[in-house]
N, C-alpha and C positions, 0 to 999 in steps of 0.2 A: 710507354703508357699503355694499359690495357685496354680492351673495348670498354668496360664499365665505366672507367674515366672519360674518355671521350665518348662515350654516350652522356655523361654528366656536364660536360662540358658545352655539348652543342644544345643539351636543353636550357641552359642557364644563358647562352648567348640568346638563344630564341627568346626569353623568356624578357630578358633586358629590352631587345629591340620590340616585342609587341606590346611589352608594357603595361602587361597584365596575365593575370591565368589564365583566366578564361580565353582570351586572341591566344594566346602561346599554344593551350590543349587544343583549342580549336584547328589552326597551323599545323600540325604537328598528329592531331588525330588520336589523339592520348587522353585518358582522363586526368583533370587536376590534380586530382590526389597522389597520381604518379608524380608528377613534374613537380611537387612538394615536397614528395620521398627522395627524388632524386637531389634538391638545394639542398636537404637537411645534411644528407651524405656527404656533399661537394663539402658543405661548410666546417662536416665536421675534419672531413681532409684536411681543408687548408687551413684549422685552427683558427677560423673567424669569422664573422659574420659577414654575408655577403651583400644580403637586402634588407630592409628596414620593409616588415609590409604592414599595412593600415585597409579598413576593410576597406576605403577609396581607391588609394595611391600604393604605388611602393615606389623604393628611391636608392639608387645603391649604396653601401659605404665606402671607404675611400679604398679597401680592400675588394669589395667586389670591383670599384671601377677599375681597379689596377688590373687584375683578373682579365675583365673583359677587354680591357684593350692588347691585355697579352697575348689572349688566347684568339680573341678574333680575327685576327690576318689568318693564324693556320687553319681554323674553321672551316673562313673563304677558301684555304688554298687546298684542302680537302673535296670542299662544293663542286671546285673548280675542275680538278682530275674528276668524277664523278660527274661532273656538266659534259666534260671534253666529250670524255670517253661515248655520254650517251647522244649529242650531236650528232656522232657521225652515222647513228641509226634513227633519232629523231628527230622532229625540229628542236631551234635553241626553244630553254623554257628555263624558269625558275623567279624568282624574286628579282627585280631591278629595281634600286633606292637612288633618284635625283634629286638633287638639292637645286633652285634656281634663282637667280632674283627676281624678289616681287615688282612685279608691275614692267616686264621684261618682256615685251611684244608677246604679250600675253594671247592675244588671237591667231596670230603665228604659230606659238608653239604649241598652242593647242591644237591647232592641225595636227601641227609635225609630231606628237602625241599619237593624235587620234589616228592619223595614217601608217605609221609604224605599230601601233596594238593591232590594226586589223592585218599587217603585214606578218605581223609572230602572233597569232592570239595564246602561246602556252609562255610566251612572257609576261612577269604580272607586273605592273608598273607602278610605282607609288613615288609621285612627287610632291614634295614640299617647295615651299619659299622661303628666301628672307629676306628682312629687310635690310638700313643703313651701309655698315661699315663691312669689310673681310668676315666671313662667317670662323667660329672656330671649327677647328679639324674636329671633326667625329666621324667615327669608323661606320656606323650604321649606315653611311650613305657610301655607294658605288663611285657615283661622278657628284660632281663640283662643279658647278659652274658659278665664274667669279667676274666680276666687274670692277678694273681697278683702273688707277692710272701710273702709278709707282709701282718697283718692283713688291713682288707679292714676300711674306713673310719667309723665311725661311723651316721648311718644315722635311719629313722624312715624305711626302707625298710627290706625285711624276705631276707637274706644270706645264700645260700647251696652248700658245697663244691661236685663238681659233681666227680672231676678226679685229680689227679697228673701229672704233666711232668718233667721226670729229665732233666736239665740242665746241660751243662759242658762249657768249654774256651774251643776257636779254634783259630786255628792260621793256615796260608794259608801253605800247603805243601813247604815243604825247607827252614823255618825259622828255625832259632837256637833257641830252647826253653829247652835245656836239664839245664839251669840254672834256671829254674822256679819249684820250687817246693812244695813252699807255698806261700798260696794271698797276704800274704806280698812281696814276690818278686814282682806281680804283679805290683805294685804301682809306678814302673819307666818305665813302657813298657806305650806303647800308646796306646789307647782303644778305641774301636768303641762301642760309648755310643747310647741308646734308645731317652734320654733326657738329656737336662743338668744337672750338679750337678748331675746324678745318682748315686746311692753306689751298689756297689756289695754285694750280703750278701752270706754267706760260712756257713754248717752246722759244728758247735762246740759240738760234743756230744749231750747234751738237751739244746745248746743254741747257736745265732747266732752270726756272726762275721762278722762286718762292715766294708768293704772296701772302702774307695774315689777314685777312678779314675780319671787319667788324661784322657779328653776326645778329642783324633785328630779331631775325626768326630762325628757328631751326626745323628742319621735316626731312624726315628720311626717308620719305616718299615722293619721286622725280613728280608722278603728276597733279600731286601738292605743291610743291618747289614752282611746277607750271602753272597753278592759279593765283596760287601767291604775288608773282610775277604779274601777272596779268593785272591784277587789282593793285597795281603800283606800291606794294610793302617792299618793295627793293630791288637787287639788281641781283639776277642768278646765274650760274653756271649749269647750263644743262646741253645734253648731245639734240644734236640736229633735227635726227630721227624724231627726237620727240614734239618739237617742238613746229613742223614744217608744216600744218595747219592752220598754225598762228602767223606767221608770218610775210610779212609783203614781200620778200624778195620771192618765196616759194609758192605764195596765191592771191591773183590779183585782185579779188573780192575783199569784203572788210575782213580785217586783221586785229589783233590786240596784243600785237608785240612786235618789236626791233630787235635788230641783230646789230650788237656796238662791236663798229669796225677798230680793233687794235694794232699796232703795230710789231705786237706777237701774240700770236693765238694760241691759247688753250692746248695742253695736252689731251692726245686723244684717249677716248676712252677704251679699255683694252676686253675683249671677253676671253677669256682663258678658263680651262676645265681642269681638273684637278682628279686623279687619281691615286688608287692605293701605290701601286705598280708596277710594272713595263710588260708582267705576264696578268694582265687583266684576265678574267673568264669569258666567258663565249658571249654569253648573254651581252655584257657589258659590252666588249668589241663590236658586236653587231652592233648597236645603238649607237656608241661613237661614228663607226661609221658612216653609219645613216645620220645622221646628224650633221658633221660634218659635208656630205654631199646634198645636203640641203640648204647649208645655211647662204647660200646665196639672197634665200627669200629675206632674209632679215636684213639684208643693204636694201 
């Protein structure tokens, strides 16, 4: 492939992930009118169209998205010898893309944020959240970090379990739960679900045990799930951490919730990060690893 093409190519990546002209010229230090000379050329190369643009939005077609997901790992793995190379005479720098869940010790990780940016100030750092279930793979983002309890989906990305969260059932202070004593009881109370259809899983010895729940309410937000709870609309499943404010076993002051003792407990909840893979870039390495040697604070 020539320079022209890969100059075609990394503006069209850029172009994808800002998400408009104007951020892409701006990035990039180009006038718009180039980085429009240059789609037109790409498109007319690969005999298709690649963006649908509108004076608001633009949106790929299913040819540009092929495109970009083709051509963005070499992109990165370009960035990458060009990161290397300049690390070893500068600090690390360049763009970092986190993906996180929302509502995820959110004042924690804002630290560990805010004190890793003043530790690299020439890395630039853009994190997003999400919410509910497994996020889908998209390439825009560096790391992953993912909150599951079952194995994670099977995909071409590198999966690392960082941490554990135990989990247990709550129930808003003054309910009658002394009838609940295995997750099969569970199955007729009413349940403040994450998602529909959710199942509950319980650890069995060396294996797991599947619960259906009736779901009252559904919120895919834990500290919704937690007032919900509180205001007695049902019986939830949520990790410890979140919940150890509310509860009397962990503060002996007033409370507004229980922890219902079972005769098998909750799978714990898993945080595992998700990368492209195994030859990350610099930038990215440094941040795992600082992360990783922090995450103490988050137990």
């Amino acid at each position: 492939m020539n320079t022209t093409k890969l100059d075609d190519l990394l503006l069209f990546v850029t172009l994808v992930e800002a998400g408009s002209f104007t951020l892409a010229a701006k990035k990039l230090q180009i006038p718009k009118s180039k980085i429009s000379r240059h789609l037109v050329e790409l498109e007319q190369q690969m005999g298709s169209q690649l963006l649908i643009r509108t004076t608001r939005q633009q949106q790929l077609t299913e040819s540009g998205r092929l495109l970009y997901q083709s051509c963005k790992p070499h992109i990165d793995a370009l960035s990458q010898v060009e990161e290397t190379v300049g690390s070893l005479i500068n600090e690390p720098q360049g763009k970092l893309n986190i993906l996180l869940p929302l509502e995820f010790f959110n004042k924690i990780i804002s630290v560990l944020i805010t004190d890793f940016a003043n530790l690299y100030p020439k890395i630039e750092l853009h994190c997003n959240h999400y919410s509910g279930a497994i996020p889908e793979v998209d390439y825009q983002y560096d790391l992953t970090f993912v909150l599951h309890e079952g194995p994670l989906p099977q995909s071409s990305w590198i999966a690392k379990t960082l941490l554990n969260f135990p989990q247990s059932i709550f129930a808003a202070k003054g309910v009658a739960t002394s009838h609940l004593n295995t997750p099969e009881d569970l199955q007729s109370e009413a349940a403040i679900l994450s998602e529909a259809n959710q199942q509950w899983l319980f650890r069995d010895g060396n294996k797991v045990q599947t619960m259906s729940m009736t779901g009252r309410i559904i919120l895919s937000s834990p500290e919704m799930r937690l007032e919900a709870t509180k205001q007695g609309l049902g019986l939830a499943k949520l990790p410890n951490y979140i919940c150890q404010s509310s509860v009397a076993e962990f503060q002996d002051k007033y409370c507004d919730l229980q922890r219902i003792t079972l005769d098998k407990q909750p799978v714990a909840q898993q945080l595992s990060v998700l990368y492209h893979s195994r030859d990350i870039p610099v930038k990215t390495r440094i941040f795992l690893d600082y992360f990783q040697s922090n995450i103490g604070r988050l137990s």
